[in-house]
C-alpha positions, 0 to 999 in steps of 0.5 A: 581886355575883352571886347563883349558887347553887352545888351540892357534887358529890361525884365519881364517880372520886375522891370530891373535892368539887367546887361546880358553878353550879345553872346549869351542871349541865348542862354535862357539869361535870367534876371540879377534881382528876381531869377526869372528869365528875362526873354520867356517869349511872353507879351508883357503888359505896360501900363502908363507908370512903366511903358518909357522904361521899357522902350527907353531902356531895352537893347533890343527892338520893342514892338508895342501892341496897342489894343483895348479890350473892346476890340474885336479885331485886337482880340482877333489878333492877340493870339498871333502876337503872342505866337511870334513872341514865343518864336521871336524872344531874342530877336524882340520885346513884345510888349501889349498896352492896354489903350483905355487903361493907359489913355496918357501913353496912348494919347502920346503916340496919337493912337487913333485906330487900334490894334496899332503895332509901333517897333521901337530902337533905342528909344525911338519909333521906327515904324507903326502899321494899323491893323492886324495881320494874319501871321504869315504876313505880320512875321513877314513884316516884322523879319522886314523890320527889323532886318532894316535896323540890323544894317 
Protein backbone atom coordinates (compact mmCIF):
# COMPACT_ATOMS: atom_id res chain seq x y z
CA UNK A 1 0.00 0.00 0.00
CA UNK A 2 1.62 3.12 -0.86
CA UNK A 3 2.36 6.07 1.35
CA UNK A 4 1.43 9.28 -0.71
CA UNK A 5 0.56 12.20 0.79
CA UNK A 6 -2.01 13.99 -0.88
CA UNK A 7 -2.78 17.85 -0.82
CA UNK A 8 -6.88 19.16 -1.07
CA UNK A 9 -6.70 22.17 -4.00
CA UNK A 10 -9.45 24.14 -4.12
CA UNK A 11 -9.84 25.30 -8.05
CA UNK A 12 -9.28 28.50 -9.25
CA UNK A 13 -12.28 28.04 -12.14
CA UNK A 14 -14.85 26.24 -10.44
CA UNK A 15 -13.96 26.09 -6.80
CA UNK A 16 -13.98 21.81 -6.83
CA UNK A 17 -11.86 20.11 -4.64
CA UNK A 18 -9.58 18.22 -6.15
CA UNK A 19 -6.68 15.92 -4.04
CA UNK A 20 -3.40 16.49 -5.92
CA UNK A 21 -0.15 13.68 -4.83
CA UNK A 22 2.51 16.08 -2.96
CA UNK A 23 4.77 14.61 -5.63
CA UNK A 24 2.90 15.94 -8.26
CA UNK A 25 2.20 19.45 -7.47
CA UNK A 26 4.30 20.30 -9.78
CA UNK A 27 2.90 18.76 -12.56
CA UNK A 28 0.58 21.44 -14.00
CA UNK A 29 -2.42 19.27 -12.20
CA UNK A 30 -5.51 20.16 -13.40
CA UNK A 31 -8.73 20.13 -12.10
CA UNK A 32 -11.27 16.47 -12.24
CA UNK A 33 -14.51 18.63 -12.87
CA UNK A 34 -13.45 21.63 -15.44
CA UNK A 35 -9.81 20.80 -16.81
CA UNK A 36 -8.08 23.98 -16.02
CA UNK A 37 -5.29 23.77 -14.07
CA UNK A 38 -5.39 24.13 -10.58
CA UNK A 39 -2.07 26.37 -9.57
CA UNK A 40 -2.09 28.81 -12.83
CA UNK A 41 -0.03 31.09 -10.78
CA UNK A 42 -3.35 33.74 -10.73
CA UNK A 43 -4.75 35.92 -7.82
CA UNK A 44 -8.11 34.46 -7.32
CA UNK A 45 -10.90 37.02 -6.33
CA UNK A 46 -13.30 35.74 -3.39
CA UNK A 47 -16.07 37.00 -2.38
CA UNK A 48 -18.41 36.71 0.85
CA UNK A 49 -20.23 33.30 -0.78
CA UNK A 50 -16.80 31.50 -1.41
CA UNK A 51 -13.88 32.98 0.77
CA UNK A 52 -14.17 30.07 3.95
CA UNK A 53 -14.02 27.52 1.27
CA UNK A 54 -10.95 28.53 0.05
CA UNK A 55 -9.12 28.80 3.55
CA UNK A 56 -10.99 25.93 5.02
CA UNK A 57 -10.47 23.72 2.61
CA UNK A 58 -7.02 24.42 0.74
CA UNK A 59 -3.74 22.11 1.73
CA UNK A 60 -1.68 24.82 0.94
CA UNK A 61 -0.96 27.99 2.87
CA UNK A 62 -3.51 30.98 1.41
CA UNK A 63 -2.51 34.37 1.62
CA UNK A 64 -5.45 36.82 1.21
CA UNK A 65 -4.88 40.46 -0.11
CA UNK A 66 -7.70 42.40 1.42
CA UNK A 67 -7.74 45.67 -0.53
CA UNK A 68 -10.92 47.90 -1.99
CA UNK A 69 -10.77 49.61 -5.30
CA UNK A 70 -10.31 52.90 -3.98
CA UNK A 71 -7.14 52.49 -2.53
CA UNK A 72 -4.37 53.95 -3.69
CA UNK A 73 -1.69 51.96 -2.05
CA UNK A 74 -3.92 48.68 -2.69
CA UNK A 75 -3.72 49.33 -6.20
CA UNK A 76 0.37 50.24 -5.82
CA UNK A 77 0.71 46.98 -4.60
CA UNK A 78 -1.28 44.90 -6.89
CA UNK A 79 0.88 44.05 -9.35
CA UNK A 80 3.74 42.75 -6.87
CA UNK A 81 1.19 40.56 -5.47
CA UNK A 82 0.55 39.35 -8.63
CA UNK A 83 4.19 38.93 -9.70
CA UNK A 84 4.92 36.63 -6.34
CA UNK A 85 1.82 34.27 -7.53
CA UNK A 86 3.10 33.59 -10.70
CA UNK A 87 6.50 32.65 -9.07
CA UNK A 88 5.07 31.07 -6.15
CA UNK A 89 2.20 28.92 -7.44
CA UNK A 90 2.79 25.42 -5.33
CA UNK A 91 4.31 27.21 -2.63
CA UNK A 92 0.61 29.22 -1.97
CA UNK A 93 -3.10 30.32 -2.71
CA UNK A 94 -3.00 33.93 -3.50
CA UNK A 95 -6.00 34.99 -3.12
CA UNK A 96 -7.59 39.06 -3.31
CA UNK A 97 -11.02 40.02 -1.43
CA UNK A 98 -12.69 42.89 -2.60
CA UNK A 99 -13.08 44.76 1.13
CA UNK A 100 -16.15 46.93 -0.06
CA UNK A 101 -17.86 44.37 -2.13
CA UNK A 102 -17.23 41.82 0.63
CA UNK A 103 -17.91 43.94 3.99
CA UNK A 104 -19.37 40.65 5.76
CA UNK A 105 -15.99 38.72 5.30
CA UNK A 106 -14.06 41.52 5.82
CA UNK A 107 -15.72 42.85 9.00
CA UNK A 108 -14.89 38.98 10.25
CA UNK A 109 -11.24 39.59 10.02
CA UNK A 110 -11.65 43.04 11.55
CA UNK A 111 -10.07 44.59 8.43
CA UNK A 112 -9.44 48.08 9.46
CA UNK A 113 -6.43 49.37 7.43
CA UNK A 114 -6.25 48.15 3.97
CA UNK A 115 -4.18 46.77 1.92
CA UNK A 116 -4.10 44.03 4.95
CA UNK A 117 -2.22 40.64 3.69
CA UNK A 118 -3.66 37.55 6.16
CA UNK A 119 -1.47 33.84 5.55
CA UNK A 120 -3.96 31.08 6.34
CA UNK A 121 -2.89 27.18 7.48
CA UNK A 122 -5.28 24.67 7.66
CA UNK A 123 -8.02 27.12 8.26
CA UNK A 124 -6.51 28.95 10.60
CA UNK A 125 -4.80 32.64 10.48
CA UNK A 126 -1.18 32.41 10.91
CA UNK A 127 -0.06 36.05 10.29
CA UNK A 128 -1.41 39.58 9.18
CA UNK A 129 0.89 42.36 8.22
CA UNK A 130 -0.85 45.92 7.11
CA UNK A 131 0.73 47.88 4.50
CA UNK A 132 2.35 47.19 1.26
CA UNK A 133 5.56 46.10 0.50
CA UNK A 134 8.03 46.50 -2.17
CA UNK A 135 8.68 43.10 -3.71
CA UNK A 136 11.98 42.53 -2.45
CA UNK A 137 10.65 42.58 0.99
CA UNK A 138 7.10 41.33 0.57
CA UNK A 139 8.81 37.95 -0.83
CA UNK A 140 11.42 38.08 1.74
CA UNK A 141 8.64 37.97 4.38
CA UNK A 142 6.24 35.78 2.70
CA UNK A 143 9.79 32.95 2.44
CA UNK A 144 9.83 33.88 6.37
CA UNK A 145 6.49 32.66 6.66
CA UNK A 146 5.97 30.04 5.35
CA UNK A 147 9.41 28.53 5.93
CA UNK A 148 8.08 28.79 9.76
CA UNK A 149 4.84 26.49 8.93
CA UNK A 150 6.95 23.76 7.06
CA UNK A 151 8.88 22.96 10.33
Amino acid sequence: MSNTLALQLICPSCTAINRVPEQRINDAPVCGKCKQLLLNGKVISANDANFNRYIQQSGLPVLVDFWAPWCGPCRSFAPVYSELAAEMPSRASFIKLDTEANQNTAAQFQIRSIPTLMLFHHGREVTRLSGALPKGQFKQWLNQQLAGLRN
